[in-house]
PAZAFI-640356 format. One record per residue (C-alpha): residue number from 1; x, z, y. Coordinates in steps of 0.2 Angstrom, whole numbers, plus 5000, padded with zeros to 4 digits. Layout:
BEGIN
k/u/w/v
NUM/X/Z/Y
...
This chain:
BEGIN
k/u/w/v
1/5626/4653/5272
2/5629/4656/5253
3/5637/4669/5243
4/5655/4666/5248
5/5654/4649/5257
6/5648/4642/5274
7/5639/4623/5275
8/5647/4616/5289
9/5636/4600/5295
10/5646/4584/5302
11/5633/4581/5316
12/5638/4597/5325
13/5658/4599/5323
14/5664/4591/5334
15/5651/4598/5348
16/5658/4614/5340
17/5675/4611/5346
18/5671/4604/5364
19/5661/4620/5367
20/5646/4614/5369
21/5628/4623/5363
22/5611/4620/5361
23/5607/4636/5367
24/5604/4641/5386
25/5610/4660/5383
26/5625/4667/5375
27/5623/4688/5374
28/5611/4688/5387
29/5622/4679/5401
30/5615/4659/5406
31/5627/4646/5399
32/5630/4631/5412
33/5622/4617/5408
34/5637/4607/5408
35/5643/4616/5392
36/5625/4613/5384
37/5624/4597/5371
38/5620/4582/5381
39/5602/4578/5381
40/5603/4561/5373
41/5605/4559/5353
42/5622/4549/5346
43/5613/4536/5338
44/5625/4528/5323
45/5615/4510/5317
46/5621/4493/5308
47/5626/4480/5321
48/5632/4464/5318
49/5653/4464/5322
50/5663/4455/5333
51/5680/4445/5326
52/5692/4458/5319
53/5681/4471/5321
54/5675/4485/5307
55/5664/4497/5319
56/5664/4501/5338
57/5656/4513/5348
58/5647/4509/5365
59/5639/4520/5375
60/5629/4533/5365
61/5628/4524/5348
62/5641/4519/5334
63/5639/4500/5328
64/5642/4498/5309
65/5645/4483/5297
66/5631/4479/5286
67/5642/4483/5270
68/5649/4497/5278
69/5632/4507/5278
70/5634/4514/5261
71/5645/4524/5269
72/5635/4535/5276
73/5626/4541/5262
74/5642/4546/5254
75/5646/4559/5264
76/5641/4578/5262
77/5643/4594/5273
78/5662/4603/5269
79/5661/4618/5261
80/5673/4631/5266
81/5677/4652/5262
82/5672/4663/5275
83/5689/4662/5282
84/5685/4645/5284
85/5697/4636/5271
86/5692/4622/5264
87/5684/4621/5247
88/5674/4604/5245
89/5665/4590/5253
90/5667/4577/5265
91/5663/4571/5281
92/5659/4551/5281
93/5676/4546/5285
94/5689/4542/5297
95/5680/4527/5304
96/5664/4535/5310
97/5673/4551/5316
98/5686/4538/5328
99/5670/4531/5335
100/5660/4548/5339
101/5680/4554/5349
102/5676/4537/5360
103/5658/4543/5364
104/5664/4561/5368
105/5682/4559/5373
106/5681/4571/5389
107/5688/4558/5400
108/5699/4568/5411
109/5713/4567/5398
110/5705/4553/5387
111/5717/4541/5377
112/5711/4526/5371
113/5712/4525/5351
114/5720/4541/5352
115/5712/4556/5359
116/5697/4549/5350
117/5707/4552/5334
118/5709/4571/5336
119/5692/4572/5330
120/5695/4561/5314
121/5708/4572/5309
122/5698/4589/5312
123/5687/4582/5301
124/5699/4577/5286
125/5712/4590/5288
126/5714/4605/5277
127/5728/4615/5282
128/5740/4606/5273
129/5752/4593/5283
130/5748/4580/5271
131/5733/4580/5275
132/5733/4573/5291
133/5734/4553/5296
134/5752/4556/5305
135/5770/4560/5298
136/5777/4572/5306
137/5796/4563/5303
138/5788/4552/5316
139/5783/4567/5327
140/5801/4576/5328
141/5810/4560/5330
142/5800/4558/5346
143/5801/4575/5352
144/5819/4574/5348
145/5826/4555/5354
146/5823/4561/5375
147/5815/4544/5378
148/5802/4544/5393
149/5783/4540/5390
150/5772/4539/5374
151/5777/4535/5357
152/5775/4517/5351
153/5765/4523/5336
154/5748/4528/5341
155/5746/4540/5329
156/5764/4547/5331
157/5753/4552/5349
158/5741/4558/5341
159/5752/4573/5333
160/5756/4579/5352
161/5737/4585/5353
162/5738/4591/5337
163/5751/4602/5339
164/5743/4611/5352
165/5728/4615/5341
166/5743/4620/5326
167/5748/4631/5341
168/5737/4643/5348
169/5721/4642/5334
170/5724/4657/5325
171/5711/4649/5314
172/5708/4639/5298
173/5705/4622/5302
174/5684/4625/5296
175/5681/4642/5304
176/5666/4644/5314
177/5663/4657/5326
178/5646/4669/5329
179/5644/4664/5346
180/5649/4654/5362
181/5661/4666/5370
182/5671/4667/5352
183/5673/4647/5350
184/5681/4649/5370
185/5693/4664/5363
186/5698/4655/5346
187/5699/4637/5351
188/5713/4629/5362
189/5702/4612/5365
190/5685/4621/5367
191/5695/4628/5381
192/5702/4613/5388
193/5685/4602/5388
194/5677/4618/5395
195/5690/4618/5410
196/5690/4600/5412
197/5670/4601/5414
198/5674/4614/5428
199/5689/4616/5434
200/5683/4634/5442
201/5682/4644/5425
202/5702/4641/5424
203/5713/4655/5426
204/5726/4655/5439
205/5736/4671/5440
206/5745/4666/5453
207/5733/4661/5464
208/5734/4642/5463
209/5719/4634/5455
210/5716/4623/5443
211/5715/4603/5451
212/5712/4588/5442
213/5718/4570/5448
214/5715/4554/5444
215/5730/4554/5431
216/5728/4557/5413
217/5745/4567/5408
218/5745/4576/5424
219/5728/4583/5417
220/5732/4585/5400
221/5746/4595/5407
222/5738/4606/5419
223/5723/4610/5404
224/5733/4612/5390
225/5743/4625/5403
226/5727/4634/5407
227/5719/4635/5392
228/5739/4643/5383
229/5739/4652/5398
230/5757/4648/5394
231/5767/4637/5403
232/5770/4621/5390
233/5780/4608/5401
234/5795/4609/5392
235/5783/4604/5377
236/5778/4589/5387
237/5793/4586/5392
238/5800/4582/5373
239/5786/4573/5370
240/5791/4560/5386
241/5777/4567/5398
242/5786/4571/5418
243/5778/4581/5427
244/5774/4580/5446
245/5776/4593/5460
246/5756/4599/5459
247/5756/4603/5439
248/5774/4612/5441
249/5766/4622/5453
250/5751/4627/5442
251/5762/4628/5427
252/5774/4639/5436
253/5761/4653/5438
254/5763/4657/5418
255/5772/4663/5407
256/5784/4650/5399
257/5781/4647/5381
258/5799/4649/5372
259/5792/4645/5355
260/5798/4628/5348
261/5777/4622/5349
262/5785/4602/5347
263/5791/4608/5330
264/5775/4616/5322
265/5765/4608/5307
266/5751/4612/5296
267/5762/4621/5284
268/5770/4630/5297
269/5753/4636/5304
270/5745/4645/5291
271/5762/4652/5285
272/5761/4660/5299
273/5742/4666/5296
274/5745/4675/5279
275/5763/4681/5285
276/5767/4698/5292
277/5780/4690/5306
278/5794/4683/5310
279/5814/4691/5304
280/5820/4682/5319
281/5823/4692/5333
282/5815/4684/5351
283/5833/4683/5359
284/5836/4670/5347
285/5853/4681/5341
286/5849/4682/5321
287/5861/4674/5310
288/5854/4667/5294
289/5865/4649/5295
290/5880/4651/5283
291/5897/4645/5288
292/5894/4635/5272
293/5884/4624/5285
294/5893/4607/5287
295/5894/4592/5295
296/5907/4576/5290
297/5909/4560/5291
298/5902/4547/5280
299/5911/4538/5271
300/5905/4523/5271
301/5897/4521/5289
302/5909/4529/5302
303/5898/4533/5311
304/5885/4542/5303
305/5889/4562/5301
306/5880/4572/5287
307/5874/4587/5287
308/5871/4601/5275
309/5861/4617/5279
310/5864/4633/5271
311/5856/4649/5276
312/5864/4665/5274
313/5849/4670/5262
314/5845/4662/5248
315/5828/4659/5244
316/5822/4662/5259
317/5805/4655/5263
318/5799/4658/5282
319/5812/4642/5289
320/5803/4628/5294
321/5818/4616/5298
322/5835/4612/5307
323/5838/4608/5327
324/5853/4599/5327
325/5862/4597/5345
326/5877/4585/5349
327/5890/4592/5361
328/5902/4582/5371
329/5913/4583/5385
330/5912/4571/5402
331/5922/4571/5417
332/5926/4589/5412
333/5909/4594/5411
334/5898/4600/5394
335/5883/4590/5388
336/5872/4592/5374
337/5858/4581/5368
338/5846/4586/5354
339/5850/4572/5341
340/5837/4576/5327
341/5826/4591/5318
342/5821/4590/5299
343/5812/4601/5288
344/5825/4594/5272
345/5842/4603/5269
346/5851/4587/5274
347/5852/4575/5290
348/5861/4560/5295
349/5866/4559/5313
350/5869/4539/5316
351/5880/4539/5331
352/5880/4522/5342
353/5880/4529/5362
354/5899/4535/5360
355/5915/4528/5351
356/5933/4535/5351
357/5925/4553/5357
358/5928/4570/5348
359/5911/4579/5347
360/5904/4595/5342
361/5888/4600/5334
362/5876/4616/5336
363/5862/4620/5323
364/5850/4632/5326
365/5837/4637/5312
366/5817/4637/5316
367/5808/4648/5307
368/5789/4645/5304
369/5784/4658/5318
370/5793/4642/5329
371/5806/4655/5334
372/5825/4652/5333
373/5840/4658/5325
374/5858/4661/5332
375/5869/4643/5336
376/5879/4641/5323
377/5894/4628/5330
378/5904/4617/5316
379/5919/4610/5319
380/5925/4597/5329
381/5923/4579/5323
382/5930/4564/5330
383/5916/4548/5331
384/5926/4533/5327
385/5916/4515/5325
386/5914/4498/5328
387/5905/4498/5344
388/5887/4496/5339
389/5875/4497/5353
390/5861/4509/5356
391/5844/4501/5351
392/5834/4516/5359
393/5831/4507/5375
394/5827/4491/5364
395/5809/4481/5364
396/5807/4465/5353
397/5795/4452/5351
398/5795/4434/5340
399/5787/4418/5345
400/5786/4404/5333
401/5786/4415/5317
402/5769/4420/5308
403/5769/4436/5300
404/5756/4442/5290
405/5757/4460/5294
406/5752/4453/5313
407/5735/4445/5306
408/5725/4460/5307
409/5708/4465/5306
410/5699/4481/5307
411/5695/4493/5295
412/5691/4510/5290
413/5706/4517/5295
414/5707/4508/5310
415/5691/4504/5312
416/5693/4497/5331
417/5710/4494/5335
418/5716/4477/5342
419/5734/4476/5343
420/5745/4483/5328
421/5761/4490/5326
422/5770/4474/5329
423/5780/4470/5313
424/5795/4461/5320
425/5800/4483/5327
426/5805/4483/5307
427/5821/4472/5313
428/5828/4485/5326
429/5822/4504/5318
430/5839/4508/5311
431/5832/4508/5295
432/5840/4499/5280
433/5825/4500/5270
434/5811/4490/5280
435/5812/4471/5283
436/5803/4459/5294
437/5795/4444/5285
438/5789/4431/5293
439/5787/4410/5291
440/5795/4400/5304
441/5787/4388/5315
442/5795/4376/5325
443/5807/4381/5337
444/5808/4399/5332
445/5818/4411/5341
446/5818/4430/5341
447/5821/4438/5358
448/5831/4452/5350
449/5833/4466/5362
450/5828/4470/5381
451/5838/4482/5389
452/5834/4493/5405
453/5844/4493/5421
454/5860/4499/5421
455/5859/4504/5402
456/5872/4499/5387
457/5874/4480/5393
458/5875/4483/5413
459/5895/4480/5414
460/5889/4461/5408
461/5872/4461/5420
462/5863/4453/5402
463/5845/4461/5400
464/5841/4451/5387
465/5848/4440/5369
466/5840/4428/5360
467/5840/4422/5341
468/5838/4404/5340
469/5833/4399/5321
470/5836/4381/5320
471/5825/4371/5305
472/5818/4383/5297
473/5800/4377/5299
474/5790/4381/5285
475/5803/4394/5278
476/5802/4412/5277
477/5812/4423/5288
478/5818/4440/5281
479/5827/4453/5296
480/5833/4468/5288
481/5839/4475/5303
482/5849/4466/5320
483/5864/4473/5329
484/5873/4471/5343
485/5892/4476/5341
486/5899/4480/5360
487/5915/4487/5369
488/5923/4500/5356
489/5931/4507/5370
490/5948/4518/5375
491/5955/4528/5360
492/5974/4539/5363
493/5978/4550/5348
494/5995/4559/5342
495/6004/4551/5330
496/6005/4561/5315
497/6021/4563/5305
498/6022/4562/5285
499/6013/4580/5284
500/6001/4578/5296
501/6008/4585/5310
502/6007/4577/5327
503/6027/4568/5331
504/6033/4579/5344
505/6054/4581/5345
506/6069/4576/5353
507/6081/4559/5350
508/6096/4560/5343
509/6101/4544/5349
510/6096/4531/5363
511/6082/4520/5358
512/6077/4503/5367
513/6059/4500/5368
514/6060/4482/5376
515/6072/4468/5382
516/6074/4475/5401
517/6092/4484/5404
518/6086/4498/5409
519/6072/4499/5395
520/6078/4515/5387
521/6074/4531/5380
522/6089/4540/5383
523/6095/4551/5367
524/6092/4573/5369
525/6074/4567/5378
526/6059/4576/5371
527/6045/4564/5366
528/6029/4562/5360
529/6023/4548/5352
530/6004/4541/5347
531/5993/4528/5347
532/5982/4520/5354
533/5967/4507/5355
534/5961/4498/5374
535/5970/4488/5390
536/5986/4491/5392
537/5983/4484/5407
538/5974/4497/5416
539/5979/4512/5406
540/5991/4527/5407
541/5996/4541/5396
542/5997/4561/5401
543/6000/4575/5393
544/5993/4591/5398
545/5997/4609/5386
546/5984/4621/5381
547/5983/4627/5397
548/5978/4613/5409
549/5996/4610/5415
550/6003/4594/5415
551/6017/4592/5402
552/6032/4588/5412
553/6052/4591/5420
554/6055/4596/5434
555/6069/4585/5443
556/6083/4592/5454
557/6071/4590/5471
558/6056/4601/5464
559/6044/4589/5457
560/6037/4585/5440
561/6044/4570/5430
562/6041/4562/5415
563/6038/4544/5407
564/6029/4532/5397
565/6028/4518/5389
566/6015/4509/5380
567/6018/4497/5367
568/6005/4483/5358
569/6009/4466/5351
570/6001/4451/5363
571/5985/4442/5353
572/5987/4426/5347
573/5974/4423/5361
574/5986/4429/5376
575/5971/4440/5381
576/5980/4458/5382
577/5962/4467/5384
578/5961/4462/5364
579/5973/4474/5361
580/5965/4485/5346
581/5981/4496/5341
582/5998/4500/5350
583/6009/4513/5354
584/6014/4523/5366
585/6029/4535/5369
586/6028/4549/5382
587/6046/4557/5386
588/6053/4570/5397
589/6073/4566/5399
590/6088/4577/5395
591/6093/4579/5415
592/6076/4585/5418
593/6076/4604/5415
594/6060/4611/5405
595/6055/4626/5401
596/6060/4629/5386
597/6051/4642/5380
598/6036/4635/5386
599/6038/4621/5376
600/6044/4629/5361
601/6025/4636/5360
602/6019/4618/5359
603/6029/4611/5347
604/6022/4627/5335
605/6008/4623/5340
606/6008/4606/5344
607/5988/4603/5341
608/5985/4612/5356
609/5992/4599/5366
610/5978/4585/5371
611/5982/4569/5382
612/5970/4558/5391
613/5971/4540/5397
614/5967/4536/5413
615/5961/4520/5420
616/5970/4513/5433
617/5961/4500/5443
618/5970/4488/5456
């Protein structure tokens, strides 16, 4: 130790974290000797590579490239205050800190090229979220997208496990501890390892103990929860993990954690450690989103809503970011799907699973302590587009076409890995902005999309397209991004008159809507008019008011009674499913008595009227 600064060697950091020691007491009391540093050395020695390859670890040595060696004399121990903040130095790099994780991953919750990573990262960060290998846009649109199993990007994964270290170290990053006991108070994966090394020394406040299977996330799981104390698996469960009947039951036992953990980063955390608290109250009732918050159409892309945050305080410094939530209506019953989170002030929302819907958006604020403000609900918006198709459930892959970003090998970023991010994924990320490039072969062809059973294509049983790229050998391919443009589906509106508001009167004189005798609206009916997009065929229009009741007449024998009529021009194809705009009437007849009064309050109020179409099949 010097005046105001502690060396902290490479070699031992990450035993530190595992919570292992050299010693055989701690205070007096016998450490196991399963949480003592294993008795053979990690030899680290220049090895010729194999093809692709820039290091690899085997057993308890690290293989290095000749010209890589000179590496490891350019390293030197970090230097940090007593607080443990970084100050200087570095450790010999990522490469050699991903091989050490493969030697030491505690293999009850190991990942292959990406537990081991956790370590490289401890040995680069420095409490700043730019300082770590992942982006955390990548991280939040994981945790918020409600897809199943791991993230495509490896290192997207990797944020998962740091997050749980962001979480519940209440520590910079370089602190080191006096003793054994304090590393298992102060560090979340000293604790895991530690109860992954024996599962006895868990706690279990509920009298279920702590068992560890054969099954990697079920572990993780089940020692991320013992060593929180908390129970995390709605963490999990953002990031795509399903837990089984044993870790509910063990996760059950503890408190459940209602911070938004799958949100945290860096900057976040040592907010939080030179902060006093958090404004927000636990309840999550604090209002600090203006109704100066919007959302709106774009322009240019009908189906992409932008947002505007604005808090209530200006200035204000202790919010990390925006949880936005789409609300919709089904058969009658509420859903809401978390759509996106972003640390910015704007957010784009591209809509593709819905069309011809009116939906609703709730924003809630996350402050850096991860706790929640009051919903604030915006207005209604109605998603209009031209049937684009959800690519979440999409995978890709390109046979004939070279691409250099394919032809990889390792280095000291990756110093091991086999199999890339494959390059053709540019072609279905949403993103304007990236483009595959690749040079055709012969016969090239793209197989475009795959979808899942019974997901956006199961009304056509297809599963899977191809793009054929006919003789094109030699030539370079550029795929900026692919789409598939599907059913729009069923769309009713009011008509609206020359102010806006919806047609709604009575005739002043018969009006014949088609060539049949009988094909008449008689005059004195009250109607309503609109449009209309889908099969005429198989569709109906009903009225209801702003109470649920149908709006109808009532004929001289008791019983409701009202007409429609819908209206479109045949295609020049003869196909009547083509129909993309008609018109439909709805009419109640002068003989039919109404409730006047009744009515009267829609016609004030006529927006408080809604309609539906129903499909008629058979």
């Amino acid at each position: 130790m010097k005046e105001d600064k502690w060396e902290i060697p490479s070699f031992c950091r990450a035993w530190y974290d595992k919570r292992l020691t050299e010693n055989e007491s701690d205070g007096g009391n016998a450490i196991a000797v399963k949480d003592r540093y294993p008795s053979m050395h990690l030899n680290i020695r220049y090895q010729r590579m194999f093809a692709g390859a820039f290091m690899y670890a085997s057993g308890n040595h690290v293989g290095i490239e000749w010209n890589e060696t000179r590496g490891m004399a350019s390293g030197a121990s970090v230097q940090a205050d007593v607080d443990g903040r970084y100050m200087n130095g570095r450790y010999f790099g990522w490469g050699i800190a991903h091989e050490i994780g493969h030697c030491i991953n505690q293999g009850a919750y190991a990942v292959a090229e990406v537990t081991n990573n956790y370590y490289s990262v401890l040995a680069q960060a420095r409490d700043t979220s730019d300082s770590v290998r992942f982006q955390y846009d990548k991280v939040y649109e994981k945790v918020t997208s409600g897809t199943k199993g791991s993230a495509s990007n490896v290192f997207a994964q990797l944020g998962m496990y740091w997050q749980l270290h962001l979480a519940y170290d209440d520590g910079y990053n370089y602190k080191t501890y006096d003793n054994y006991n304090e590393q298992l108070k102060n560090l979340f994966f000293a604790r895991v390892d530690t109860y992954a090394r024996d599962a006895a020394k868990a706690p279990a406040p509920g009298g279920i103990a702590l068992v560890l299977t054969g099954d990697t996330d079920q572990n993780l799981m089940r020692l991320s929860c013992a060593a929180a104390e908390r129970n995390l698996l709605a963490f999990f469960e953002r990031w795509g993990m399903t837990a089984n009947e044993g870790t509910k039951q063990y996760a059950g036992q503890f408190t459940e954690e209602t911070r938004a953990i799958y949100y945290v980063d860096d900057d976040s955390r040592v907010f939080r450690l030179t902060h006093e608290g958090s404004r927000l109250l636990a309840d999550g009732t604090t209002e600090v989103l203006s109704a100066a918050t919007s959302a709106q159409i774009d322009a240019n892309a009908k189906n992409r809503v932008n947002f505007q945050f604005v808090l209530t305080e200006a200035g204000r410094d202790d919010i990390l970011g925006y949880e936005i939530v789409r609300c919709t209506t089904s058969g009658g019953v509420a859903e809401k799907m978390v759509v996106g989170f972003t640390t910015k002030e704007t957010f784009g929302d591209l809509v593709t699973t819905m069309n011809n819907r009116v939906v609703t958006y709730e924003v809630t604020a996350i402050d850096k302590y991860l706790n929640r403000s009051a919903v604030l609900t915006l207005d209604p918006l109605k998603i209009e587009h031209n049937g684009n198709v959800d690519k979440a459930g999409w995978t890709v892959s390109a046979s004939g076409i070279t691409s250099v970003e394919e032809d990889y090998n390792g280095s000291e970023e990756d110093p091991c890995a086999k199999t890339p991010e494959k390059a053709i994924d540019k072609a279905i990320d949403n993103n304007g902005d990236t483009t595959y490039l690749g040079t055709a072969g012969q016969n090239a062809w793209t197989v475009y999309f795959s979808s899942p059973p019974k997901g956006n294509l199961a009304a056509y049983d297809t599963t899977a397209m191809r793009l054929v790229i006919r003789n094109k050998e030699g030539k370079q391919i550029a795929i900026t991004e692919l789409d598939v443009l599907g059913v729009t589906g069923d769309n009713v509106e009011l008509q609206s008159t020359v102010n806006g508001t919806p047609a709604i009167g009575r005739l002043t004189a018969d009006y014949k809507y088609g060539p049949g005798e009988g094909d008449v609206i008689p005059a004195e009916s009250i109607i309503f008019t609109g449009i209309y997009k889908g099969n005429p065929a198989y569709n109906v229009v009903l009225l209801y008011d702003q109470d649920g009741n149908i709006v109808s007449g009532t004929s001289a024998d008791g019983a409701q009674k009202a007409y429609h009529v819908i209206q479109a021009n045949v295609p020049d194809g003869g196909e009547i499913q083509e129909v993309y705009d008609g018109t439909w009437i709805y009419w109640i007849e002068p003989q039919d008595t109404v409730d006047l009064a009744a009515f009267a309050f829609i016609v004030i109020l006529p927006l408080q009227v809604h309609k539906d179409v129903f499909c008629q099949h058979g």
